[in-house]
C-alpha positions in Angstrom: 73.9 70.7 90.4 76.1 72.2 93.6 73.9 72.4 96.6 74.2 74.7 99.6 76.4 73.7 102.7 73.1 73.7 104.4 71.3 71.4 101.8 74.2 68.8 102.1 74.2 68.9 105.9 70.7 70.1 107.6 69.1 65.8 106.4 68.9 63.3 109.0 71.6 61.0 107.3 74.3 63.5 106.3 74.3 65.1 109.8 74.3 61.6 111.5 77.2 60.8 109.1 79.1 64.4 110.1 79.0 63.8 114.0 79.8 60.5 113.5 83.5 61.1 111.6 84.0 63.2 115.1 83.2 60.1 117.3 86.2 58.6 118.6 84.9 54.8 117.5 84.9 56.3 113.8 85.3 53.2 110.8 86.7 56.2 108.6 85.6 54.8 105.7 82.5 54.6 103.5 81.2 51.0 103.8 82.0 51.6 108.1 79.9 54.9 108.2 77.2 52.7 106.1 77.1 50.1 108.5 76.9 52.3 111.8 74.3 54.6 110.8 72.4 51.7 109.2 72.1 53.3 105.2 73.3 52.2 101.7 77.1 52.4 100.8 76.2 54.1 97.8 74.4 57.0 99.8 77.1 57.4 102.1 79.4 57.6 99.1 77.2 60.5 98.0 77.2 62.4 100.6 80.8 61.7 101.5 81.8 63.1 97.7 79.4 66.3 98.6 81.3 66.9 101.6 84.3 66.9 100.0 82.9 69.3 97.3 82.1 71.2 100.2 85.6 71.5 101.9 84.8 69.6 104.9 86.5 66.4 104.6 89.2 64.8 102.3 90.1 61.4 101.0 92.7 59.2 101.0 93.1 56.2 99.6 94.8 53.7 101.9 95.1 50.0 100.5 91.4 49.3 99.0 89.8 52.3 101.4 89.4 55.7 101.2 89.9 57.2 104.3 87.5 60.2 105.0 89.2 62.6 107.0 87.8 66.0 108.4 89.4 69.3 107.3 88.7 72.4 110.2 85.5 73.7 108.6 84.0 69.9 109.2 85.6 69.4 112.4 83.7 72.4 113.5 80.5 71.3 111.9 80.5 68.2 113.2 80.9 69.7 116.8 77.7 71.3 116.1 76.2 68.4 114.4 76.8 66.0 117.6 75.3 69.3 119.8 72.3 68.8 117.8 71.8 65.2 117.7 72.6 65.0 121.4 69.7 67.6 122.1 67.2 66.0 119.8 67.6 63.1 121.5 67.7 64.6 124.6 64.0 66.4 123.6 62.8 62.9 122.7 64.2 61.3 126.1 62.7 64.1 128.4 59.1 63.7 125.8 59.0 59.9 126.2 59.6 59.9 129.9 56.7 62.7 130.1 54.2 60.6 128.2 54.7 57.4 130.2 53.7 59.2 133.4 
């Protein structure tokens, strides 16, 4: 089953694991991304292989590792994807601060 660009991106997970391959402190690799957004190697290998279905990253094997690398189309998305994160949690700040006043 091939799923959408926006059914592969628009879940907490996959776009958490998108911004993060644009963060300069990037572990490039699967068992990294699992450990520093807290998930499953086998998900992140998932969603990994669905982004590369999807165009937006390649892989290299380097030694034992793939390295995940973004092609242009994910680079761009994961500009957006770190836009969105930081204004959800920006939302959240601004609603937590509210409530405790």
């Amino acid at each position: 089953m091939t799923r959408s660009l926006e059914q592969t991106i628009l879940r907490g997970k996959p776009l958490k694991t998108l911004a993060y391959l644009k963060s300069e402190e990037t572990e490039n690799y699967a068992l990294g991304i699992s450990n520093e957004i807290d998930t499953t190697y086998g998900y992140i290998h998932k969603v990994i292989k669905r982004f590369e279905e999807q165009g937006l990253v390649t892989t290299e094997k380097h030694s034992r590792k793939n390295i995940i690398t973004l092609t242009e189309e994910g680079e761009t998305l994961a500009e957006h994807a770190t836009g969105l994160i930081d204004g959800i949690e920006a939302v959240e700040e601004k609603r937590e601060t509210e409530g405790s006043q």
